[in-house]
C-alpha positions as CSV (number, residue, x, y, z in Angstrom):
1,X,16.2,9.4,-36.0
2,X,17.5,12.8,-35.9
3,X,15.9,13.5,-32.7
4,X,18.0,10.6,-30.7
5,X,20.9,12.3,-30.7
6,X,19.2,15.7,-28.7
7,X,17.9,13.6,-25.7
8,X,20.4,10.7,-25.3
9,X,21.7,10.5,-21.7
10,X,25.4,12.0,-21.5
11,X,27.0,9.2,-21.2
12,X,24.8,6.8,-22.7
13,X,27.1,5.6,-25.9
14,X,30.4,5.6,-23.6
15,X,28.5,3.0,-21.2
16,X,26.8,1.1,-23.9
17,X,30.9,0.4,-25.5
18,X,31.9,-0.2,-22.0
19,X,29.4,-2.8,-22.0
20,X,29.5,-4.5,-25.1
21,X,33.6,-4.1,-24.5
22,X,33.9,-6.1,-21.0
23,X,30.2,-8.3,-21.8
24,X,30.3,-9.4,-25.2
25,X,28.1,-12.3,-24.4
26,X,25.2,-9.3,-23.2
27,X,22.3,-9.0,-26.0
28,X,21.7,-5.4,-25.8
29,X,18.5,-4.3,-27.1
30,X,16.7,-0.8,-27.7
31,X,12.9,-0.3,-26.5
32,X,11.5,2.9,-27.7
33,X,8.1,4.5,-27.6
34,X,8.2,5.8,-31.1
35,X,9.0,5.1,-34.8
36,X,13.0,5.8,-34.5
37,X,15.7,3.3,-34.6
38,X,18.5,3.9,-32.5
39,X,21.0,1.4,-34.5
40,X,20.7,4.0,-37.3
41,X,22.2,7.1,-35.5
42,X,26.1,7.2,-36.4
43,X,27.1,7.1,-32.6
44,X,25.0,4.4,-31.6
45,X,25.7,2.0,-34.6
46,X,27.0,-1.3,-33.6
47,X,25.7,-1.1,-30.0
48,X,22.4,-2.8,-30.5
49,X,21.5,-6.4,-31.5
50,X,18.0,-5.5,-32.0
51,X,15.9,-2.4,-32.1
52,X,12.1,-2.5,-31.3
53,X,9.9,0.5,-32.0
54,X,5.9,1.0,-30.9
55,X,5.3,1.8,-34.4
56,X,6.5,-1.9,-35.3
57,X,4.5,-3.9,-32.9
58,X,1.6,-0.9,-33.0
59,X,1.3,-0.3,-29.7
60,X,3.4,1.9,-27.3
61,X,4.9,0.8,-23.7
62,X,3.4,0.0,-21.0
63,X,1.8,-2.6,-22.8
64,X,3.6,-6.0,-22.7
65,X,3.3,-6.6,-26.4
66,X,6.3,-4.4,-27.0
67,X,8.5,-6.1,-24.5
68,X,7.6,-9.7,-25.8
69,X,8.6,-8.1,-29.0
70,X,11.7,-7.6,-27.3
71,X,12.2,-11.1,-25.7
72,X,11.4,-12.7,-29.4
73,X,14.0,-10.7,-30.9
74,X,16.4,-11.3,-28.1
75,X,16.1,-14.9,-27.8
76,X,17.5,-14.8,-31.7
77,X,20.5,-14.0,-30.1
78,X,23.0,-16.9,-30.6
79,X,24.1,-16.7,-26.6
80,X,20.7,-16.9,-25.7
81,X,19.5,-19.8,-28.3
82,X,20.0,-21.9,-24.9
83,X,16.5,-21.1,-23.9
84,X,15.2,-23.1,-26.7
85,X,13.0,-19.9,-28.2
86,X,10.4,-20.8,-31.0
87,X,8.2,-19.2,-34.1
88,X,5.4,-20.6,-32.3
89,X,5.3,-19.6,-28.9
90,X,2.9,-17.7,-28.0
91,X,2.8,-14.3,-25.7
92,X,1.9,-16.4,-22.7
93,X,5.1,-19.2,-23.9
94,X,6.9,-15.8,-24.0
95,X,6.3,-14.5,-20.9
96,X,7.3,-17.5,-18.7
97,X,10.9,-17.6,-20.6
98,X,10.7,-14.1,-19.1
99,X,12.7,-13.9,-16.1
100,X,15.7,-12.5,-14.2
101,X,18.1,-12.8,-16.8
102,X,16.3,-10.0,-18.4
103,X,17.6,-6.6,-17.2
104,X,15.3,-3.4,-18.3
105,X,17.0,0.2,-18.3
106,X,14.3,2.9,-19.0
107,X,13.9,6.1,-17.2
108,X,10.3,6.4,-17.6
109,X,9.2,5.0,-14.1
110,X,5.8,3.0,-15.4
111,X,5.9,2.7,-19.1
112,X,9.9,1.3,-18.4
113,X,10.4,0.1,-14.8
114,X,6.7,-1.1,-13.8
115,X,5.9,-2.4,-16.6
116,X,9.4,-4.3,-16.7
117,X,8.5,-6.3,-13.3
118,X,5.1,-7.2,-14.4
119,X,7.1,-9.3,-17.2
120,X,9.7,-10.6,-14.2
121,X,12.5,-8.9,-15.4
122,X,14.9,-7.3,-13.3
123,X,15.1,-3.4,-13.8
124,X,17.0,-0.4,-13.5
125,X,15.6,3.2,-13.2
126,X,17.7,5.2,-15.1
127,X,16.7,8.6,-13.9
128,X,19.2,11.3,-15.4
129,X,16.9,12.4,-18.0
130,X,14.3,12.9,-15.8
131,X,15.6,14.0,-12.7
132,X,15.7,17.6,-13.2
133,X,11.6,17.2,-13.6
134,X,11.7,14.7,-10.2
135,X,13.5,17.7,-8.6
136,X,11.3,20.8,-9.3
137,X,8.2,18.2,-8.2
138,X,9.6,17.6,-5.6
139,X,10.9,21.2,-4.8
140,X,7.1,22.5,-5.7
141,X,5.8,20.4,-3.0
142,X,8.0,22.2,-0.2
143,X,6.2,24.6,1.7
144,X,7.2,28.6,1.9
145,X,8.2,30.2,4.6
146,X,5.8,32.9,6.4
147,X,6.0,34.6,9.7
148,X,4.7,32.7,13.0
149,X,1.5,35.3,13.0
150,X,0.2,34.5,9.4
151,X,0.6,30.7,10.1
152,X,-1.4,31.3,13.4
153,X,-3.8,33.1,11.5
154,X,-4.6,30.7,9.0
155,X,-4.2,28.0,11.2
156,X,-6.8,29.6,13.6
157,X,-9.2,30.0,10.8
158,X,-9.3,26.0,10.1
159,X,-11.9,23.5,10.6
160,X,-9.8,20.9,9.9
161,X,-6.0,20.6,9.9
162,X,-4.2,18.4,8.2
163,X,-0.4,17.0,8.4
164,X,1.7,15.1,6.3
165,X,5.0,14.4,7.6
166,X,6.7,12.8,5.0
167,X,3.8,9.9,3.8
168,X,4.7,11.3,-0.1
169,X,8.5,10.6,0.3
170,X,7.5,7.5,2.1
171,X,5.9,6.5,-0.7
172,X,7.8,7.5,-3.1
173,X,10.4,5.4,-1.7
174,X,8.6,2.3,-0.9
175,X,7.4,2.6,-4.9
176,X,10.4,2.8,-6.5
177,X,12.0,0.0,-4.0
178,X,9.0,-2.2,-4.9
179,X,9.4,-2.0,-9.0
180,X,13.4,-0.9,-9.5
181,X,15.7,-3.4,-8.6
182,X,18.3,-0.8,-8.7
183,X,18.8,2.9,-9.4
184,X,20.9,4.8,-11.6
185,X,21.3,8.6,-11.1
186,X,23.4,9.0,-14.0
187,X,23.4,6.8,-17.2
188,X,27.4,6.4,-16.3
189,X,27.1,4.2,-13.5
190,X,24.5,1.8,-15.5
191,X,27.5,0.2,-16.3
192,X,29.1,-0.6,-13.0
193,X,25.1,-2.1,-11.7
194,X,25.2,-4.7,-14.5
195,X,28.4,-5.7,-13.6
C-alpha cells in the first residue's frame, strides 16, 4: 500500500473528489495488477466503492477474469442493482451485462485499454504516467542528422533501401483510435471526458 502513494498520477485524488463530488450516482472502482488496495491509502479513502487486486482473483490483467471480478463487485452497487446482477451468473452471464456503461481508465495500453474493449466497455487511455516512456520511444526512433556525403555513402553501399514514411505513427494512431475511446494526457482532464 505504501507504494500507491509514489506512483499515483498528480492529480489523480483531486479528479477522483471531483468525480464522486458532481457524479455521486458513478460506482468508481480500482483495478490493480498487484496485492495493494488503493481504499486503504489515507488520500484515497472514501473514493472507491470497490477495490480488486490480481492477487484476489489470482490472476493479473489482461485476463478478463479480473475485470468480471470488477463487473460482480460493481453491479453490488445499489445504482446499478437495475441490471438485475446475480450469485449465479456465470463469466459468460457477466460478460453480456458488460457494455457501454462501463468506462475503464488504465494507462497501461493492453493490460487496461485492450483488454477493456474486448469486454465492450468504453475506455480511456490515461497516459500521464507513461508518457515520458511514449516520448523517449518515440524520440529513439528519430533519425540523426549526418552530412549529405556519409548518407550518400551508405546509401551507395546498399542492396536494398528501405523507407518508412510515417507507417509507425500511422499505426500507432490507427491502434490507439481502434481500442481507446478517448485519451487523457493528464489524469486532470479524466474528469472533464466522463462528463
Amino acid at each position: 500500500h505504501d507504494a500507491i502513494p509514489l506512483h499515483l498520477a498528480k492529480d489523480a485524488v483531486t479528479c477522483l473528489q471531483d468525480i464522486r463530488a458532481t457524479h455521486p450516482e458513478i460506482v468508481i472502482g480500482a483495478v490493480t495488477d498487484g496485492n495493494a488496495d488503493p481504499s486503504s491509502v489515507p488520500d484515497l479513502a472514501g473514493l472507491f466503492d470497490f477495490c480488486i487486486n490480481a492477487e484476489m482473483v489470482g490472476v493479473s490483467k489482461p485476463d478478463k477474469r479480473v475485470y468480471l471480478r470488477a463487473v460482480t463487485e460493481a453491479l453490488r452497487h445499489p445504482s446499478l442493482q437495475h441490471l438485475a446482477v446475480s450469485e449465479h451468473n456465470d463469466d459468460d452471464a457477466l460478460e453480456e451485462m458488460v457494455g457501454p456503461w462501463w468506462v475503464h481508465v488504465g494507462d497501461d495500453f493492453v493490460k487496461d485499454i485492450v483488454a477493456a474493449k474486448d469486454l465492450r466497455m468504453r475506455s480511456i487511455w490515461a497516459r500521464e504516467l507513461v508518457l515520458d516512456k511514449l516520448l523517449s520511444t518515440k524520440q529513439e526512433s528519430v533519425p540523426q542528422t549526418r552530412p549529405l556525403e556519409d548518407f550518400v555513402r551508405d546509401v551507395a553501399e546498399k542492396q536494398v533501401i528501405e523507407m518508412g514514411v510515417g507507417a509507425t505513427d500511422y499505426l500507432a494512431d490507427s491502434l490507439q483510435k481502434e481500442f481507446a475511446d478517448a485519451v487523457a494526457h493528464d489524469f486532470r482532464s479524466v474528469a472533464s471526458i466522463l462528463k
